[in-house]
Each structure stands twice: as C-alpha cells, then as structure tokens.
C-alpha positions in Angstrom: -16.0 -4.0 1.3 -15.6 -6.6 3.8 -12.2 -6.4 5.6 -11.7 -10.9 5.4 -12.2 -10.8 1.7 -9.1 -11.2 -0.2 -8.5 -12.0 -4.2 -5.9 -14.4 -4.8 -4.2 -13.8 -8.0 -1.6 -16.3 -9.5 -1.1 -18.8 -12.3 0.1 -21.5 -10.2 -3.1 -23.0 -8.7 -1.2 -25.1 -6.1 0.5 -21.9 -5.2 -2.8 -20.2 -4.8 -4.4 -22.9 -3.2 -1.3 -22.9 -0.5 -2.3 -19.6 0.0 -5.7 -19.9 0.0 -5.4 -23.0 2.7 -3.6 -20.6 5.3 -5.8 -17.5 5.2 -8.6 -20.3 6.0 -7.7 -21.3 8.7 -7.2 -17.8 9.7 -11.0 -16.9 9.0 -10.3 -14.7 5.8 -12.2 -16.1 2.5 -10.4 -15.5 -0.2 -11.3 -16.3 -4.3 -8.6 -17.5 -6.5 -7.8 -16.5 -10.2 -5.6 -17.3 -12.3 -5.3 -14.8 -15.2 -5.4 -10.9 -14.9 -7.5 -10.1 -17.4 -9.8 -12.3 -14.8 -8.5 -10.7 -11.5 -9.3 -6.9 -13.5 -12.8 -8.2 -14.2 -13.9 -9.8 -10.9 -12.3 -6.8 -8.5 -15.3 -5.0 -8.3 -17.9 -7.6 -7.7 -16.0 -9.4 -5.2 -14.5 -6.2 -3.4 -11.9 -7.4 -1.6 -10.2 -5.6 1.3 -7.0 -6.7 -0.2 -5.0 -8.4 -2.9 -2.2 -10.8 -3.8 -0.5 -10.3 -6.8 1.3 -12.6 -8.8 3.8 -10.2 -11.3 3.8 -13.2 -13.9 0.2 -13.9 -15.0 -1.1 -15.2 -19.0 -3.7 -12.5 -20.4 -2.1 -9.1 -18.7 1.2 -9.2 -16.0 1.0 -8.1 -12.5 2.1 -4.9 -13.4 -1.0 -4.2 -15.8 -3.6 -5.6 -13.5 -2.1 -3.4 -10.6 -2.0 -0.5 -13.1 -5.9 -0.9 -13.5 -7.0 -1.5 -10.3 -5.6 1.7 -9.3 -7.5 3.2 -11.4 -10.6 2.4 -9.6 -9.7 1.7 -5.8 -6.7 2.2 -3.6 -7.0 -1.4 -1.7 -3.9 -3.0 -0.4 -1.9 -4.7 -3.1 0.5 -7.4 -1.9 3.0 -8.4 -5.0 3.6 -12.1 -5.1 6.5 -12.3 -7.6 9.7 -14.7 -8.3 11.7 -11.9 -9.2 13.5 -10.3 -6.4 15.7 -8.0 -8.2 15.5 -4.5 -6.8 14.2 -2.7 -10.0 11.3 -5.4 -10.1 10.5 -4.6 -6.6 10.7 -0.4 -7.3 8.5 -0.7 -10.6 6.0 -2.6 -8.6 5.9 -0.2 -5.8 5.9 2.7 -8.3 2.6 1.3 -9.9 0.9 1.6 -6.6 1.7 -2.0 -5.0 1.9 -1.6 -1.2 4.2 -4.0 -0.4 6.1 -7.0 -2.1 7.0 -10.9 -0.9 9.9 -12.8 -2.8 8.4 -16.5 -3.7 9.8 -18.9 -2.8 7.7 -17.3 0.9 6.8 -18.5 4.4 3.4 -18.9 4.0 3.0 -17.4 7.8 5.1 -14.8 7.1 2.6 -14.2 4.2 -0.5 -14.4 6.6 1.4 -11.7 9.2 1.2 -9.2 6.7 -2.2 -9.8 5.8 -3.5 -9.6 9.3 -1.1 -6.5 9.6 -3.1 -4.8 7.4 -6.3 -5.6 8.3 -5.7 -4.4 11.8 -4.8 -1.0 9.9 -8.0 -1.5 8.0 -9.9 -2.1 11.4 -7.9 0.7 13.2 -9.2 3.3 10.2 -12.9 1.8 9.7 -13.1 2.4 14.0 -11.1 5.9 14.5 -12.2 8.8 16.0 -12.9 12.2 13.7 -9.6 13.6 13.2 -8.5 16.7 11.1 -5.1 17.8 10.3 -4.9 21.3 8.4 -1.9 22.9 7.1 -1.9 25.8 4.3 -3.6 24.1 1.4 -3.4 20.9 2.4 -6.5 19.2 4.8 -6.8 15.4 5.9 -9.8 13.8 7.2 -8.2 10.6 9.0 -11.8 9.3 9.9 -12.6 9.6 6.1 -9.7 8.6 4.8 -8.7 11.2 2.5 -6.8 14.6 1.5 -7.6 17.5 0.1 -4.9 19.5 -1.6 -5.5 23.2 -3.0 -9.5 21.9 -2.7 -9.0 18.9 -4.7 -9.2 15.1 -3.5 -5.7 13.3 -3.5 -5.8 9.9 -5.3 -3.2 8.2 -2.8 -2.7 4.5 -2.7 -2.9 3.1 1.3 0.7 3.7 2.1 1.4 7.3 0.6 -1.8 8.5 2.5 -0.3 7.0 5.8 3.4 8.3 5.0 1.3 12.1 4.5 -0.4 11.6 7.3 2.3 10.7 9.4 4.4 13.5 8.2 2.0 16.1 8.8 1.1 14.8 12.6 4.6 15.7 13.3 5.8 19.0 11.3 9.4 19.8 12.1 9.9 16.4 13.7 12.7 14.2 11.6 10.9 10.5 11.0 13.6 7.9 10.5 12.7 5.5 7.6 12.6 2.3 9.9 9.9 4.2 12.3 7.7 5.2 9.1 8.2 1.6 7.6 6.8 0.4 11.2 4.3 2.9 11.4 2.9 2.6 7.4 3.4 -1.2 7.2 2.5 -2.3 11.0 5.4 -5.1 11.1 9.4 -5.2 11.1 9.8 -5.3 7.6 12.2 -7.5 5.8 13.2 -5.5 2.7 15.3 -2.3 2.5 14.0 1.0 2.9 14.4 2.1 -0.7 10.3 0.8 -0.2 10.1 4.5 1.6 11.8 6.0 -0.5 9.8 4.7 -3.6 6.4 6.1 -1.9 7.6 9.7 -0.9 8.7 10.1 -4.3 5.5 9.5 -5.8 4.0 11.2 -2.7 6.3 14.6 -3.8 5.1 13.9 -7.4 1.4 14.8 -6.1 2.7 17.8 -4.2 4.2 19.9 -7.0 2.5 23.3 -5.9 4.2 25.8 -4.8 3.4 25.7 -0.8 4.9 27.2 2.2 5.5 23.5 3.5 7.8 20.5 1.6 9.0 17.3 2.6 12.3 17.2 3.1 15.0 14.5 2.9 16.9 14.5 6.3 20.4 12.7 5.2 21.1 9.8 6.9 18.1 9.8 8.9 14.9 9.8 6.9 12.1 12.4 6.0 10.4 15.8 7.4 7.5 17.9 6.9 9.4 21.2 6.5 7.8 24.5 6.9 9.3 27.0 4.6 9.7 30.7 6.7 
C-alpha cells in the first residue's frame, strides 16, 4: 500500500477530475472510476491508502461499495455525497466510512483531510512498539491491531484510534471535540453525533462481559471505566 495512492470514486467525471487536479498538485496520484461495481473490482490491485466515495454511483451505491470494501481492508473511506441530511451521514458512518464531505465542497478543504490522514498513516507506518494491556483486551499500536478475548478485532481506522485512545487514558473523561481532534487530526466541521456513531459500533464489538466498559460521561463525552 502506498500512502499517495488514492481511488477516486464518482459518476461525475468533471467532479472527479476536479478532485483529481488538486491532489496533483499535491503529489498524491490518484485513479478515477466511475461506477462501483468498478471501484469494488479495482480496490485490490490499485491498493490505495485511501478512498473518496461518491454515495450516488450506477452499478452498486456508495453504501454497497463501502459495505464490500470493508470486507476486505479497513482503509480510510472519505464519503463524497450530495446528501447532507443527518441520517445519510450516520448510515454512512455506520457502514464503516471514516468521515463524510457535503458536495457542493472546497476542494482544499477536501485536500486538508486527505493530507490529515496521511500524516496519521505516516505517524502509524513510523511509531515506536507500543503495547497497551488491559484484562482481555491487548493493542499493538506499532501493528495496528487488537486483540480481544485472543481474537483479532476487525475495526475500521477511526474505531481502533477512539479504542486506543480510550484505553491510554483509563479513568480519564475524553470530551468528544478532543477525540474528534485526536481520531480525525483536524477541527472538524460536522457535529459530534460522528463520535457517537463509532463508539456505538465500537460497544457492539465489546459485548463480553469484562471488568472494564466504556462509559458515556453526560455532557462531556466518553471513558474507559473500570468496573470494581
């Protein structure tokens, strides 16, 4: 996987080719379908580091092509989609999408977020070995993964880094604007129903009984709760 690689998926080829124009000239290469029965089909070979997402696409939607590319990989998935009502932006997020943009965009604002999360890919391919244990529970930041009750976690990019954030700080009450900086890298424009979306399908994973839980902290956020 190179981490400048990036599939462009949308129906509207001037749209793509907008997109494609900016990331140029910021040194990413990108390759540009249209269809998702194409994007699905050409994922593998051209193994991006991440993807743009149009929701409306002819042969499969959005939502179909996210749904089976996270069956295979947990890459970055940016939605590209002309729908910005909030239950279009939830279903997306509860699919697996990482994050969403509202056409019609800022094509820099679009190009922040990309290099936002390469610098998160960079930051993981270059970090030193770190392990976090609790009971049942083990991460391997420098691999990238988590083993729960001896059994790898299949977690999408943002639910691994809201676990791992959580359990770096047991006890500690995390805010949902510090995790959204801290999982997404940037100030992000939406609202934080985004965090709440991914630590629900985060709790959905964690259904053991264990003698830790993530707690909702009202009006504040979330916690990594030791039960006594």
């Amino acid at each position: 996987m190179s981490n400048h690689k990036i599939l462009v998926v949308d129906d509207d080829r001037h749209i793509a080719e907008l997109i494609s124009l900016y990331l140029h000239k910021e040194g990413f290469e990108t390759m540009e379908v249209y269809n998702g029965c194409e994007a699905v089909d050409l994922f593998t070979a051209y193994a991006p580091f991440l993807v743009l997402l149009d929701l409306m696409l002819p042969g499969i939607n959005g939502y179909q092509v996210c749904e089976e590319i996270r069956k295979i990989s947990s890459v970055p998935i940016i939605m590209l989609t002309a729908k910005g009502e909030t239950f279009d932006k939830v279903r997306g997020l509860e699919l697996g999408a990482d994050d969403y943009i509202v056409k019609p965009f800022d094509p820099r604002e679009l190009v922040a977020r990309v290099k936002a999360v390469r610098r998160r890919y960079e930051k993981n391919e270059q970090i030193s070995d770190q392990v976090i244990e609790i009971p049942n529970l083990r991460i391997d930041h420098n691999k990238h993964i988590a083993i729960y009750h001896g059994q790898e976690l299949e977690l999408p990019p943002k639910e691994y880094d809201l676990l791992f954030m959580l359990v770096s700080n047991p006890g500690q009450p995390m805010s949902r604007d510090v995790l959204l900086t801290a999982c997404w890298g940037y100030d992000y424009p939406g609202d934080t129903r985004t965090v709440d979306v991914h630590v629900m399908r985060l709790r959905e994973k964690l259904n053991k009984d264990d003698p830790w839980t993530i707690k909702t902290v009202w009006g504040i956020g979330y916690k990594l709760e030791v039960i006594k």
